[in-house]
Legacy VTK file of the C-alpha trace (Angstrom):
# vtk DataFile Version 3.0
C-alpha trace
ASCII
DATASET POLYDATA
POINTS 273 float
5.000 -39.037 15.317
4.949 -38.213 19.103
6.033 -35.171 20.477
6.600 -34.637 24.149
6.884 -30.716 25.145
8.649 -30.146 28.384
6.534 -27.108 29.606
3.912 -26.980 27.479
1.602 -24.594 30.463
4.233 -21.780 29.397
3.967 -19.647 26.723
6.765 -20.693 24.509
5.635 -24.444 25.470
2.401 -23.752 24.614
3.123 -21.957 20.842
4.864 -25.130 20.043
2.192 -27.476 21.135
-0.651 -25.300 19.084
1.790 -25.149 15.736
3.046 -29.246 16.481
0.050 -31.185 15.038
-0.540 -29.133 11.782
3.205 -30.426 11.135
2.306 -33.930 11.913
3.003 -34.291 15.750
0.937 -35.739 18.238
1.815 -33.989 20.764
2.003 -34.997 25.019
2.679 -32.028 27.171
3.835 -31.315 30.439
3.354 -28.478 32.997
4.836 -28.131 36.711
1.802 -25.626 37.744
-0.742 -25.212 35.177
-0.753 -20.972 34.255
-3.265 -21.219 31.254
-6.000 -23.593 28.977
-4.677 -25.303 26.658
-6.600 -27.557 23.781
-3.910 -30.136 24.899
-5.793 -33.797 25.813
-2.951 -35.321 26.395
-1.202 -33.757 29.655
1.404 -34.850 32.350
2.484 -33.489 35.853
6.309 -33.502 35.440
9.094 -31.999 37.704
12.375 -32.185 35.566
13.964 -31.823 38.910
12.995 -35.480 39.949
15.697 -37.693 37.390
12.886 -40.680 38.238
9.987 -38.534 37.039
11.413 -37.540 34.057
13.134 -40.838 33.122
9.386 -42.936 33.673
7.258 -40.365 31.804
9.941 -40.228 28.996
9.982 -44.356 28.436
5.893 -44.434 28.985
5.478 -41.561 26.198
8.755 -43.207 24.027
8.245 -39.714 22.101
10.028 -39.491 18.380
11.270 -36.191 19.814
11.344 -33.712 23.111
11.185 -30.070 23.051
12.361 -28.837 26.382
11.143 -25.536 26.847
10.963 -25.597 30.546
11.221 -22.369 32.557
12.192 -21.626 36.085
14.029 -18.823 36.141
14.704 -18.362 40.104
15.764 -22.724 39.882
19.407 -24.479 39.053
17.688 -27.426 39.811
15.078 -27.481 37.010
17.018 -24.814 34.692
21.118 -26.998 34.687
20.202 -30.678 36.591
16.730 -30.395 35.218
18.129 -30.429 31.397
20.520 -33.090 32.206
17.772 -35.207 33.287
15.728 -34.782 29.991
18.883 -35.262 27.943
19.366 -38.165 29.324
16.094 -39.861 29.145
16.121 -38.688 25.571
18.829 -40.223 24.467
17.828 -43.341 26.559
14.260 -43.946 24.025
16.341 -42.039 20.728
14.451 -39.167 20.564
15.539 -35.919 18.976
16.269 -33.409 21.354
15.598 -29.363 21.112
16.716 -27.585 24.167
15.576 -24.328 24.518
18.631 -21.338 25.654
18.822 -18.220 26.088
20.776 -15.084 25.472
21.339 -14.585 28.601
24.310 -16.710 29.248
26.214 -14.045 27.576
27.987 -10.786 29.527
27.114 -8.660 26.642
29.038 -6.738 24.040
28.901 -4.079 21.183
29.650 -7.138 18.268
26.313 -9.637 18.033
27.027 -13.031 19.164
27.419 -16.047 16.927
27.068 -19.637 17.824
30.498 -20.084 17.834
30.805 -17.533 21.152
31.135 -19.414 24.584
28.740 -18.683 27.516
30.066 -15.466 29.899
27.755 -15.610 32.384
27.707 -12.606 35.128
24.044 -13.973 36.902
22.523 -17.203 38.745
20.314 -17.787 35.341
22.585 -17.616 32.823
24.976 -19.617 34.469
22.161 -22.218 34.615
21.362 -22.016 31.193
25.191 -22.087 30.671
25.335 -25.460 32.813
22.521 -26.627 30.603
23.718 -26.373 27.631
27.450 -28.473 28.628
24.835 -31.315 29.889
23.236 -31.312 26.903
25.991 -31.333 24.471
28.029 -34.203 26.349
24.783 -36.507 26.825
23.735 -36.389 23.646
25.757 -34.177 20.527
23.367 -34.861 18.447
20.870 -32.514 19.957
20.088 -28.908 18.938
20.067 -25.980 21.775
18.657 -22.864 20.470
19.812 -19.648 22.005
16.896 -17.072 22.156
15.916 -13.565 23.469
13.262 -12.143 24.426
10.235 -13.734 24.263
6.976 -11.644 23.274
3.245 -13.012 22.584
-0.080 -12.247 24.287
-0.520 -11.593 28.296
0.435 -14.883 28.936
4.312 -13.887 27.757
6.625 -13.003 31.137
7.902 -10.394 28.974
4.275 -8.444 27.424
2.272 -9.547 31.179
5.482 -7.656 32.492
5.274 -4.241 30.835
1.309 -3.933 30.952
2.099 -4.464 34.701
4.472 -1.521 34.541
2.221 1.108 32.489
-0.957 -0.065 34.541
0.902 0.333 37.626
0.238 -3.639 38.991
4.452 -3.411 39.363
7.609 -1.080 40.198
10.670 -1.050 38.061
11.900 0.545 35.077
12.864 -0.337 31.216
16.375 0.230 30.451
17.170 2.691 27.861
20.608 1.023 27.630
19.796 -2.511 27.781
19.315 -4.143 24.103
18.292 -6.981 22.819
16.628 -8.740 19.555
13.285 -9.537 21.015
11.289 -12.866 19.351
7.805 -13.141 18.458
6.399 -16.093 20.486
4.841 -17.627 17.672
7.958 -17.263 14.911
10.319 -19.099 17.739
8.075 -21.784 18.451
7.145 -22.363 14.185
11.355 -22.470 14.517
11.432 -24.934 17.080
9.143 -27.276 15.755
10.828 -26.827 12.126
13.994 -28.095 13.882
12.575 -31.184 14.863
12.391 -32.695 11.638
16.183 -31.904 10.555
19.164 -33.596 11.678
21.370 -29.925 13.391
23.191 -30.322 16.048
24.568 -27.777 18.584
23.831 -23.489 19.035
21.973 -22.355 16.945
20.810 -18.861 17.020
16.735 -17.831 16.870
15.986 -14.089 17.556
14.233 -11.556 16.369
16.371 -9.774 13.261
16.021 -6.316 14.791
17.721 -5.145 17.980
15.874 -2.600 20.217
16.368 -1.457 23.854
14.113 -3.156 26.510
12.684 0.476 26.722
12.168 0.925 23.027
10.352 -3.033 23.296
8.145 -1.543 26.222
6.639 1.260 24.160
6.149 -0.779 21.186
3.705 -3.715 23.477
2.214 -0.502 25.551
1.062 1.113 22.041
-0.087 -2.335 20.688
-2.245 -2.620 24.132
-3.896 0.978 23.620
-0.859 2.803 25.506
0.912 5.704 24.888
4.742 5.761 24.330
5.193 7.818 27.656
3.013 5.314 29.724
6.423 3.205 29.909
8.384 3.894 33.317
12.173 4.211 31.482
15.653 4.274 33.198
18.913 3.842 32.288
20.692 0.593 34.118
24.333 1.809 34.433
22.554 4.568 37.064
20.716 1.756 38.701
23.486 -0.110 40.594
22.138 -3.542 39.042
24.784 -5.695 37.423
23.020 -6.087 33.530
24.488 -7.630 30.662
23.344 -4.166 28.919
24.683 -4.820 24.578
23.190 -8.627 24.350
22.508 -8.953 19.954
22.416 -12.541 18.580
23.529 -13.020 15.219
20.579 -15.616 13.954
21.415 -15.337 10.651
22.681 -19.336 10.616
19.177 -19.883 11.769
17.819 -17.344 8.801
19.693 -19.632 6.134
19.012 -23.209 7.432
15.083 -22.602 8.442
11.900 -21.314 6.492
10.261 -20.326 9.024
10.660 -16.217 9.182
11.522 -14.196 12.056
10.042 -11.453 11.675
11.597 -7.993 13.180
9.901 -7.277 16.601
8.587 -3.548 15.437
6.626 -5.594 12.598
4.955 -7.748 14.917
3.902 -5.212 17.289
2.655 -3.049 14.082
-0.049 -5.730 13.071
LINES 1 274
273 0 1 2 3 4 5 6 7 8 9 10 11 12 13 14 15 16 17 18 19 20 21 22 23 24 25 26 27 28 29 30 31 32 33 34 35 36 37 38 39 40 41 42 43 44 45 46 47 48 49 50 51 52 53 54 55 56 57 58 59 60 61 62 63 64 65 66 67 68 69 70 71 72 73 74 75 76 77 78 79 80 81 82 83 84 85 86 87 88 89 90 91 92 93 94 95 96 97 98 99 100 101 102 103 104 105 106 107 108 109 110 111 112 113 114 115 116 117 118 119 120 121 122 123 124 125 126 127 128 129 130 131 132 133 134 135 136 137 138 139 140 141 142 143 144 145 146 147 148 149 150 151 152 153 154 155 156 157 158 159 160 161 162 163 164 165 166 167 168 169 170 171 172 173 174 175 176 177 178 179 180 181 182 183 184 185 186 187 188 189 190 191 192 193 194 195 196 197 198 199 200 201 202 203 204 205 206 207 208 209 210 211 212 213 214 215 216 217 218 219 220 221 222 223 224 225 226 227 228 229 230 231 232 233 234 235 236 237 238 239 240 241 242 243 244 245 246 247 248 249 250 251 252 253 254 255 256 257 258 259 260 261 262 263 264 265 266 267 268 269 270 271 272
């Protein structure tokens, strides 16, 4: 069965295509600018941004399914019109659809979100991944969007490549103390992904980490598993910073928890091994 991953030079994208074929996939991936090696054969240039693009690769591949896990944070274009376009050419061929989300979309709050919450946006992105996920749902209902948070793996994750730049000085900034989240091993999201390929959900669903941290807490936790110390990590607290946050930002995944066997596994286990 064919698999086309939107993204696959990403590191999300890329998780997914490594785990695909030992489920059965073969799998076609595409990148926008190429940040990594894959083992990928089978490759594509692809900017979702172009409806033409996206609409001749998708009939040429006629994949059994499409992962979009593109990424372009600082982009409406590719992050809300660039989803629409894959949605559609999905649905044009019949392929099952799994379009990645994010937590983001959501102001933030001291109760954990469900997937029965609506979007509350207060930034550009997550009112493009808000966007995103009304094109999806009225192109094709039958397709599953899966809210995440933070995504962690090796160097090649924004979020681990970020925080080594901190402690090693390569970047300015500081981890909130105040900000939260329930960080996602890179590997455990993309085993979920895949797993949700082969079932029939439609809609939210919910896939983060079980255990919610602060961004500063996540910081010392990837500096120690580099060879760190805890005080390495530049720390801050945003409500002194002026920046508008969404600072309390949990997702309830425990729909997810029930419905797939892949485990996510709590982010302070991860980082232990």
């Amino acid at each position: 069965m064919r698999l086309l991953v939107i993204g696959a030079s990403g590191h999300l994208g890329g998780e997914v295509a490594r785990l695909a074929p030992a489920a059965g996939f073969e799998v076609v991936g595409t990148h926008a600018r190429p940040s990594r090696p894959h083992e990928l054969h089978d490759w594509s240039r692809l900017d979702v941004r172009d409806p033409f693009a996206v609409h001749t690769l998708v009939q040429l591949v006629r994949p059994a399914a499409v992962i979009n896990a593109c990424y372009d944070r600082g982009s409406w274009s590719a992050m809300a019109t660039g989803a629409a376009h894959v949605a559609t050419a999905s649905a044009a061929v019949g392929a099952r659809l799994v379009h990645i989300s994010s937590d983001a979309l959501h102001a933030g709050r001291p109760e954990a979100y469900t997937e029965d919450d609506d979007p509350t946006p207060i930034n550009a992105y997550g009112a493009a991944k808000a966007a995103a996920e009304t094109a999806v749902a009225a192109i094709d209902p039958s397709a599953a969007m899966v809210r995440t948070s933070l995504i962690v793996g090796d160097e090649s994750s924004h979020q681990t490549r970020f925080i080594l730049d901190l402690v090693n000085r390569r970047a300015e900034g500081r981890l909130f103390t105040d900000e939260i989240r329930c960080p996602i091993d890179g590997s455990d999201l993309a085993a979920a992904v895949v797993e949700l390929v082969g079932n029939d959900y439609a809609g939210v669903l919910n896939v983060a980490g079980p255990e919610a941290v602060t961004r500063a807490e996540l910081g010392r936790l990837i500096a120690v598993r580099h060879g760190h110390s805890r005080r390495s990590v530049p720390v801050g607290k945003a409500a002194r910073s002026g920046m508008v946050r969404n600072l309390d930002v949990k997702l309830d995944s425990s729909r997810a928890a029930g419905l797939l066997k892949t485990r996510l596994r709590p982010i302070s286990e991860v980082l232990s091994r």
